[in-house]
C-alpha positions as CSV (number, residue, x, y, z in Angstrom):
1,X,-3.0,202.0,-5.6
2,X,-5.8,204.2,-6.9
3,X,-5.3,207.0,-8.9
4,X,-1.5,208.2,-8.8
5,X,0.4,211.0,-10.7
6,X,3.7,210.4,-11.1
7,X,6.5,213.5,-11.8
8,X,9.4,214.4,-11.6
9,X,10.7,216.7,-9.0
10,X,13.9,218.3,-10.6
11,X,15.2,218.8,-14.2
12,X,14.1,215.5,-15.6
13,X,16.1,211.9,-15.8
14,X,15.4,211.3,-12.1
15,X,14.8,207.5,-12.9
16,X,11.0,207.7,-13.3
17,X,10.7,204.9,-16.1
18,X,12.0,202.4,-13.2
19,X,9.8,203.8,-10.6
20,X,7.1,203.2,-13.1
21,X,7.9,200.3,-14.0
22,X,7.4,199.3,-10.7
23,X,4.6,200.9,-9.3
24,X,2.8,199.2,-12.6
25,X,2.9,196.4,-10.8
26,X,-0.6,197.6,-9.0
27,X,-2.2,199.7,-11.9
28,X,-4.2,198.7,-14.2
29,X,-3.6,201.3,-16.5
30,X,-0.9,203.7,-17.6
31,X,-1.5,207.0,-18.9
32,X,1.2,209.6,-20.3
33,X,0.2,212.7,-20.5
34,X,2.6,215.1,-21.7
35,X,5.6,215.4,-24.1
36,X,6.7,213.9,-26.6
37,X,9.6,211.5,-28.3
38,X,12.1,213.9,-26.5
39,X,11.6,212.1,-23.4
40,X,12.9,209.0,-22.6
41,X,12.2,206.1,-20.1
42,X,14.8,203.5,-19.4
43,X,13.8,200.3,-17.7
44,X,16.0,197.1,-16.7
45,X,14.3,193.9,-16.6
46,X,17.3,191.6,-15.7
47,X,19.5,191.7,-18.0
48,X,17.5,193.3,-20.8
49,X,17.4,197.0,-21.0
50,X,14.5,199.2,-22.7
51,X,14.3,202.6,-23.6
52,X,10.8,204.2,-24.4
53,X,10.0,207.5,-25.7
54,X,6.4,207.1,-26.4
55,X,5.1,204.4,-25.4
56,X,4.3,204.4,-21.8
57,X,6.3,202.0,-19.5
58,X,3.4,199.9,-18.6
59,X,4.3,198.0,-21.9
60,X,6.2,195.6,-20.0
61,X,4.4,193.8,-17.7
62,X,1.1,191.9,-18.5
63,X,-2.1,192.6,-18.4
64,X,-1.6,196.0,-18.2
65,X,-3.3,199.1,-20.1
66,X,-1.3,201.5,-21.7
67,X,-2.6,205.2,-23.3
68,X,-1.3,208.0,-24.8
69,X,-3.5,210.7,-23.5
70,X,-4.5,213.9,-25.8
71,X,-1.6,216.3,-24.2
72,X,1.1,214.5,-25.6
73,X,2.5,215.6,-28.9
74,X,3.2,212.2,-31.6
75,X,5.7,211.9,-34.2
76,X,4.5,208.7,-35.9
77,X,7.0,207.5,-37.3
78,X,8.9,207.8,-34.3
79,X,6.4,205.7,-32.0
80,X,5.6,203.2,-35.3
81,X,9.6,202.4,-35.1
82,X,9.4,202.4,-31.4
83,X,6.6,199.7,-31.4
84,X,8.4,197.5,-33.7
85,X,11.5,197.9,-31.9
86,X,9.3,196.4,-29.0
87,X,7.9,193.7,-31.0
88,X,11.2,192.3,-32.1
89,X,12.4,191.7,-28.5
90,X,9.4,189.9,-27.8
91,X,6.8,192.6,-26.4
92,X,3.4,192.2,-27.3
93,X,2.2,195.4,-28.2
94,X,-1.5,195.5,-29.9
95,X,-5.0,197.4,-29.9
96,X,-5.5,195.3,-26.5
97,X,-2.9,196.6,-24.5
98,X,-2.0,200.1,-25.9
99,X,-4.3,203.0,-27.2
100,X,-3.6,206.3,-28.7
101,X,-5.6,209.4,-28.0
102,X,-7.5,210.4,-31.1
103,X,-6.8,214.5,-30.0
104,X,-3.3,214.2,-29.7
105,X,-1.4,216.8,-31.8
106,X,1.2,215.4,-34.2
107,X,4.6,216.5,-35.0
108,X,5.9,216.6,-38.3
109,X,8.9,217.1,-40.4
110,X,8.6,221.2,-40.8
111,X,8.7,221.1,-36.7
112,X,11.9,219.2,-36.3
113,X,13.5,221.7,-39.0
114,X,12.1,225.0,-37.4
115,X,13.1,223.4,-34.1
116,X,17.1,223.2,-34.9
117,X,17.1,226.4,-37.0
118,X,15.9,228.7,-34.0
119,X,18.7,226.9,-32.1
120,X,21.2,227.6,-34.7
121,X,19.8,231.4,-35.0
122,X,20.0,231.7,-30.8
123,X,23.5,230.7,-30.5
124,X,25.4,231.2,-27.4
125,X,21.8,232.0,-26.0
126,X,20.4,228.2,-27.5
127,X,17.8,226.4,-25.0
128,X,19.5,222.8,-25.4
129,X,16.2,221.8,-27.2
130,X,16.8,217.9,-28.2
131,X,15.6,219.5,-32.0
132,X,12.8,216.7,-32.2
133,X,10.1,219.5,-32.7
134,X,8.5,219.3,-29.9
135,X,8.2,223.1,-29.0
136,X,7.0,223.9,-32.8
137,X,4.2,221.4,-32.6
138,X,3.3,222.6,-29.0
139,X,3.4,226.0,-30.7
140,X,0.8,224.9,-34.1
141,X,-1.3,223.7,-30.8
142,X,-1.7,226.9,-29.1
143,X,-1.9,228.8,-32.4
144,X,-4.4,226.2,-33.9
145,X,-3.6,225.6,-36.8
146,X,-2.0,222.1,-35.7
147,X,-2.8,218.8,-36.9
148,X,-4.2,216.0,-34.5
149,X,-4.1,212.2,-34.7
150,X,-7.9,212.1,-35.7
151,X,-6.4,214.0,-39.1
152,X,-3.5,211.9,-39.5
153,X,-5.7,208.7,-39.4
154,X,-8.1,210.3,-42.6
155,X,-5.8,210.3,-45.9
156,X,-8.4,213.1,-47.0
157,X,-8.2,215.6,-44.8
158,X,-4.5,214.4,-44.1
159,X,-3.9,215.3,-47.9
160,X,-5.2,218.8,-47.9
161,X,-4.5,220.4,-44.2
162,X,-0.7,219.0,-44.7
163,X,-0.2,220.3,-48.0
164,X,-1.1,223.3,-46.7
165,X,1.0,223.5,-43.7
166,X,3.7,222.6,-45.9
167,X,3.5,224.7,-48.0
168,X,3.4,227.6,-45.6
169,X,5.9,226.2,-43.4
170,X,8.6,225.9,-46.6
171,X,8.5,229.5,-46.8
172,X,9.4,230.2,-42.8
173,X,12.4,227.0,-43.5
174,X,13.7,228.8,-46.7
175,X,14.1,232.4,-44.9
176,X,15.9,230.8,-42.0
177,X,18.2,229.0,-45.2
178,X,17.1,225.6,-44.8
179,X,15.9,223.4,-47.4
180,X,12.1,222.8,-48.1
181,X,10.3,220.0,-47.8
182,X,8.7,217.3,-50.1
183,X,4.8,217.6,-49.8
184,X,4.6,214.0,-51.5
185,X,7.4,212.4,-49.5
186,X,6.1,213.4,-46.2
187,X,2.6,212.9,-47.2
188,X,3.6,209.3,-48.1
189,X,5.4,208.5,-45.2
190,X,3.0,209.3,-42.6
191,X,0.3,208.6,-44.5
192,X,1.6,205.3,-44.0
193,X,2.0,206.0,-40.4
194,X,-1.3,206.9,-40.0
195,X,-2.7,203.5,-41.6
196,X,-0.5,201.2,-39.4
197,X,-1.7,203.4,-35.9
198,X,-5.4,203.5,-36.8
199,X,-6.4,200.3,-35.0
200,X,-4.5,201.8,-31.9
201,X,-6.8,205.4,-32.0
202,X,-9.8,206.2,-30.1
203,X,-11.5,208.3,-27.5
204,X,-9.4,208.0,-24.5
205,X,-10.8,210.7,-22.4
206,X,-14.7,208.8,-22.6
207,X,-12.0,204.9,-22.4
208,X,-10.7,206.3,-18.6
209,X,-13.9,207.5,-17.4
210,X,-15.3,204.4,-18.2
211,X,-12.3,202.5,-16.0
212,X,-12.6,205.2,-13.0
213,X,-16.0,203.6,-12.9
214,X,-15.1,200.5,-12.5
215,X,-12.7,201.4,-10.1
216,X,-9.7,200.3,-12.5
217,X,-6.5,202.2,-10.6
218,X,-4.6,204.4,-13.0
219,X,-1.2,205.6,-13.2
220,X,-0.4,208.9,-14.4
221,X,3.2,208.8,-16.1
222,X,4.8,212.6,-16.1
223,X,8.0,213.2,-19.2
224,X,10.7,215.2,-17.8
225,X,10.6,217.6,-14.3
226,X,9.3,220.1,-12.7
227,X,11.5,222.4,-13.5
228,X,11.0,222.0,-17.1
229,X,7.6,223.2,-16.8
230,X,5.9,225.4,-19.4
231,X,5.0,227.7,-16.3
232,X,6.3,226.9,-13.9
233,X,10.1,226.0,-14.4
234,X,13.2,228.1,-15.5
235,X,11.8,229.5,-18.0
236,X,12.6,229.7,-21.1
237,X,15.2,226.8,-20.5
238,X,12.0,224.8,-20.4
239,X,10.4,222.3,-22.3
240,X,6.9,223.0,-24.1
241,X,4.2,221.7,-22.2
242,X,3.0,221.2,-18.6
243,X,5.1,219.0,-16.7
244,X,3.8,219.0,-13.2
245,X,0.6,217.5,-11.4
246,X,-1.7,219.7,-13.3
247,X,-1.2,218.3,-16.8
248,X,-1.7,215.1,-15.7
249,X,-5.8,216.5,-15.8
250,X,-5.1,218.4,-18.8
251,X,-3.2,215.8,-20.8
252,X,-5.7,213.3,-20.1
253,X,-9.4,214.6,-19.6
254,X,-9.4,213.2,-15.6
255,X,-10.4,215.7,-13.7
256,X,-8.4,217.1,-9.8
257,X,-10.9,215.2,-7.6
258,X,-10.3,212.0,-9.5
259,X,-6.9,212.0,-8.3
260,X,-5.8,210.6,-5.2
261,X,-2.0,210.8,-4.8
262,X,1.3,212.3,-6.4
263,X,4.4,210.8,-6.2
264,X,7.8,212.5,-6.9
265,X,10.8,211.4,-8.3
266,X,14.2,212.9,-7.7
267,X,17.8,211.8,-7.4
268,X,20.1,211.9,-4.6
269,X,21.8,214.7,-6.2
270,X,20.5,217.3,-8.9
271,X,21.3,217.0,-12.8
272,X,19.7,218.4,-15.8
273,X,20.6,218.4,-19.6
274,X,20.7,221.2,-21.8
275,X,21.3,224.9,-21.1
276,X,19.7,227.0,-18.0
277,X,20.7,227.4,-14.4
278,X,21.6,224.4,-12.0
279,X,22.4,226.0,-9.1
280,X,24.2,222.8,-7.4
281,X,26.5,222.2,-10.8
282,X,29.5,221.1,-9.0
283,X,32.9,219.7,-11.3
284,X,33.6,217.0,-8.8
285,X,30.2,215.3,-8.6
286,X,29.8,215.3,-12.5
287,X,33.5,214.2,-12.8
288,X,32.6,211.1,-10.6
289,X,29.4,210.3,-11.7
290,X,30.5,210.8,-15.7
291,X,33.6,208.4,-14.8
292,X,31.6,205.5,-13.3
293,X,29.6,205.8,-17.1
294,X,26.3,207.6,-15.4
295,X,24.3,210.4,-16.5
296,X,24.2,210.5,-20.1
297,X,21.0,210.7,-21.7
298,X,18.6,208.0,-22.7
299,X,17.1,209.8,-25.7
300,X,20.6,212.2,-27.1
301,X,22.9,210.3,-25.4
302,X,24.4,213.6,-24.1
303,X,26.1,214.0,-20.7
304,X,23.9,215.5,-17.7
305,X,25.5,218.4,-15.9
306,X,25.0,216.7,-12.1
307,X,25.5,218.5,-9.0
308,X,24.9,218.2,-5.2
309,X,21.7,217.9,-3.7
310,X,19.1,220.9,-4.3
311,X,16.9,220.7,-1.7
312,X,15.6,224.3,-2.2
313,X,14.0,223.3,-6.0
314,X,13.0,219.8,-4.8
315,X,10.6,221.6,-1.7
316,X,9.2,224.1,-4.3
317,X,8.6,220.9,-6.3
318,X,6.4,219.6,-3.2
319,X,4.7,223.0,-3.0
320,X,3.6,223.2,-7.2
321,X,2.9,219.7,-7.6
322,X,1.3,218.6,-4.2
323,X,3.5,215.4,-3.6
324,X,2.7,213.0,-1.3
325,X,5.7,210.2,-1.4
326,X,9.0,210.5,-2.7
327,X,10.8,208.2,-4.8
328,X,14.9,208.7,-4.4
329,X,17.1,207.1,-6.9
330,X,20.6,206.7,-7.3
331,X,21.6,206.8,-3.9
332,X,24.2,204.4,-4.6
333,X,25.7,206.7,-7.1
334,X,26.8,208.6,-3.6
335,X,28.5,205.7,-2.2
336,X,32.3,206.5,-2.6
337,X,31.5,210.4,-1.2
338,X,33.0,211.1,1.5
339,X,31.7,214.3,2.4
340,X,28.1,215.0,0.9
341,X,26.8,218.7,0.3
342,X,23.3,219.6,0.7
343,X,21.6,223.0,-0.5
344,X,19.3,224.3,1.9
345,X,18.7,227.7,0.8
346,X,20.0,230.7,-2.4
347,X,22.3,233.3,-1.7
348,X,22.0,236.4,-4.1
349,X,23.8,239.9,-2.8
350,X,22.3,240.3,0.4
351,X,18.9,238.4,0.1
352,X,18.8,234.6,0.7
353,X,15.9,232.5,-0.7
354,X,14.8,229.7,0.5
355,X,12.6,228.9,-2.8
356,X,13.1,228.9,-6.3
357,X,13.1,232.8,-8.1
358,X,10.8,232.6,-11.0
359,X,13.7,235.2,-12.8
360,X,16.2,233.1,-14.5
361,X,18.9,235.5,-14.5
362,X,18.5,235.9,-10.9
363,X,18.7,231.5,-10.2
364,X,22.2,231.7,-12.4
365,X,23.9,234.5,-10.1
366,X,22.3,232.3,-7.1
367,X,25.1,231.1,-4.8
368,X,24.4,227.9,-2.7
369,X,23.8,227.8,0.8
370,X,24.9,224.1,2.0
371,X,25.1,221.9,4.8
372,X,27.3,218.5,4.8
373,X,26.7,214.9,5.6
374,X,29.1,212.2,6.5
375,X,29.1,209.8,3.6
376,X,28.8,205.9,4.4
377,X,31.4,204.7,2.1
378,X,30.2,201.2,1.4
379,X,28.3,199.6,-1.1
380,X,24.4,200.1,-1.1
381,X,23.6,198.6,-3.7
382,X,22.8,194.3,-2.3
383,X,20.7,196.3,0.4
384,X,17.0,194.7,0.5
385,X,15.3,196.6,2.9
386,X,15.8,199.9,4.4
387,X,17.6,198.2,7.9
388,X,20.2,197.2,5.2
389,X,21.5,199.8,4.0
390,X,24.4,201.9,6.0
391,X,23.3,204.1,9.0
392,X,24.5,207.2,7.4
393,X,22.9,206.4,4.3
394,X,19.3,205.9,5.8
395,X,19.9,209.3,7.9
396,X,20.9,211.4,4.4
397,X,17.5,210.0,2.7
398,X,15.6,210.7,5.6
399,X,17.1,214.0,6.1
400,X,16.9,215.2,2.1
401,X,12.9,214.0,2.3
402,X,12.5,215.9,5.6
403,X,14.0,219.1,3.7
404,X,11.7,218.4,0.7
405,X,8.6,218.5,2.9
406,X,7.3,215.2,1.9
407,X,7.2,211.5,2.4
408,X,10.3,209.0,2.3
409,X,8.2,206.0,0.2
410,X,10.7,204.4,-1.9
411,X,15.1,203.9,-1.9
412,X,16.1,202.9,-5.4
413,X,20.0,201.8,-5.0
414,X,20.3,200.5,-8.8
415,X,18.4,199.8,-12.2
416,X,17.1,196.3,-11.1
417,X,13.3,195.8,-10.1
418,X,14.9,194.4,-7.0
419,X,16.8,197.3,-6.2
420,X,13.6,199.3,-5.2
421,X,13.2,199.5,-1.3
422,X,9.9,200.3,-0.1
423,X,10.1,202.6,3.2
């Protein structure tokens, strides 16, 4: 497989915890490199589902290597309840089979609180942050005065550089009128934190140069979409770090030429959570796809905003990330359509784009410009290989990859492993 990035090419929750899943079959080693605990990765294994946040999907098959990489920001507590959580359904998660970057910035208490107050304080104009504190602790990175795993793993310097971001932080939570924090509760708890993880910590940037030499094959496993990139999505309805192909270099120390292929993930049709523009946001589509119990979120639980196809975002995804293949999933949530739309370029006044505008005001007044397929009507989901699935159903994947400017590699028609069809 050599070295593959994997992202997503919309808004997020395009399926890429299956997709992983699957293409972990032929890695070695699984890397995420960006995010945090507001992400979430759902993965069926017959019967049994699983929903990750941290820990990289890889966790489920044998034999397999799994890292956090040093752009990803932790919540300990978070990924020490997660790795019980796996434990108690029988996966083996040790030092042997899942490491944690020593350089990755941790996220506390004070940066959940800070995260729900500014959302409080924006109101109508709120982001749709998931209020895990992700943005704050990305924030504490950039200004540096953050606090990194290495710290968290040292009850010394834990003790002192948290007492004093406490203490500074409880006078930003009490202006904004929430309450302050307990220096000696939180110390405690992730204190505690900290001792459990240590086995798990080391140098992971020097740990996957070491397998690139030995020609281990590495999967690179993007959080959220491309257009929920720090730069390069609709910004500021965005999340806080870099989404696309780039931070997969960034977020783990492996440099460009190391890398050998990106594959994107998108939908059959566009969603997104939280606030922003969705062009495609049709009533109809979310009506049907929010009635058959899709499209609510793995991590809040919250119902997507779904629309038709967007094959203008989905192209500029190709162009900012360099994908290779594509991986489309839920095409069998388009099986009772029977007329499918497809955007194929932006409208606005008298100029027509046929990329995404960088000016979010200008994507929300955007009007779609849409051409229609024929739906097939039947069932896709038994279909094995791509002769078995519906004519018109093979002809709408082929067409919506043509329009994206990349690859057709994989048809996922359902949650199951088997459900993956490799073009």
């Amino acid at each position: 497989m050599a070295n593959t990035i994997l992202v997503g090419a919309q808004w997020g929750d395009e399926g890429k915890g299956k997709i992983i899943d699957v293409l972990t079959e032929q890695a070695d080693i699984v890397v995420r490199y960006a995010g945090g605990n507001n992400a979430g990765h759902t993965v069926y294994i017959g019967r049994q589902k699983y929903v990750l946040h941290l820990v990289p999907s890889g966790i489920l098959r044998k034999n397999k290597l799994c890292v956090i990489g040093n752009g990803v920001v932790v919540d300990p507590l978070g990924l020490v309840s997660e790795i019980e959580g796996l434990k108690k359904i029988g996966v083996k998660v040790s030092p042997k089979n899942f490491l944690l970057s020593e350089t990755a910035h941790v996220v506390f208490p004070y940066h959940r609180e800070l995260d729900a107050q500014r959302e409080v304080i924006k109101g109508k104009n709120k982001i749709g942050t998931t209020k895990r504190g992700i943005g704050p602790a990305y924030g504490d990175k950039a200004a540096r005065v953050g606090l990194r795993v290495n710290d968290l793993v040292d009850p010394v310097r834990l003790e002192a550089k948290l007492s004093a971001r406490i203490k500074e932080n409880n006078i930003v939570l009490k202006s904004l009128g929430a309450k302050p924090l307990s220096f000696k509760k939180v110390f405690a708890d992730y204190n505690a934190a900290g001792k459990y993880l240590k086995p798990f910590v080391t140098n992971t940037v020097v740990l996957l140069h070491n397998a690139i030499r030995n020609q281990a094959d590495i999967l690179f496993e993007g959080a959220q979409g491309t257009f929920l990139d720090i730069d390069h999505g609709t910004y500021p309805f965005v999340t806080s770090s870099n989404t696309t192909a780039g931070g997969a270099c960034t977020g783990s120390g492996v440099p460009p030429h190391r890398m050998d292929r990106v594959v994107g993930v998108m939908k059959a049709y566009t969603t997104r959570v939280g606030e922003g523009p969705l062009p495609t946001e049709n009533s109809e589509i979310s009506d049907l796809l929010h009635g058959m119990g899709r499209e609510f979120g793995a991590t809040t639980g919250r119902a997507r905003r779904c629309g038709w196809f967007d094959s203008v975002a989905t192209r500029h995804a190709t162009m900012v990330n360099g994908i290779d293949d594509l991986a489309i999933t839920n095409l069998d949530g388009l099986d009772t359509v029977e007329t499918i739309k497809v955007c194929v370029a932006y409208r606005h006044g008298r100029k027509q784009y046929d990329f995404v505008p960088n000016d979010a005001e200008i994507l929300a007044q955007c009007v779609p410009v849409y051409v229609e397929f024929e739906g097939w009507r039947t069932p896709t989901d038994k279909a094995r290989t791509f002769k078995d699935l519906p004519i018109k159903a093979r002809e709408y994947l082929k067409a919506i990859a043509g329009l994206t400017d990349a690859n057709l590699f994989i048809a996922s028609i359902g949650p199951g492993r088997d459900q993956t069809i490799f073009v």
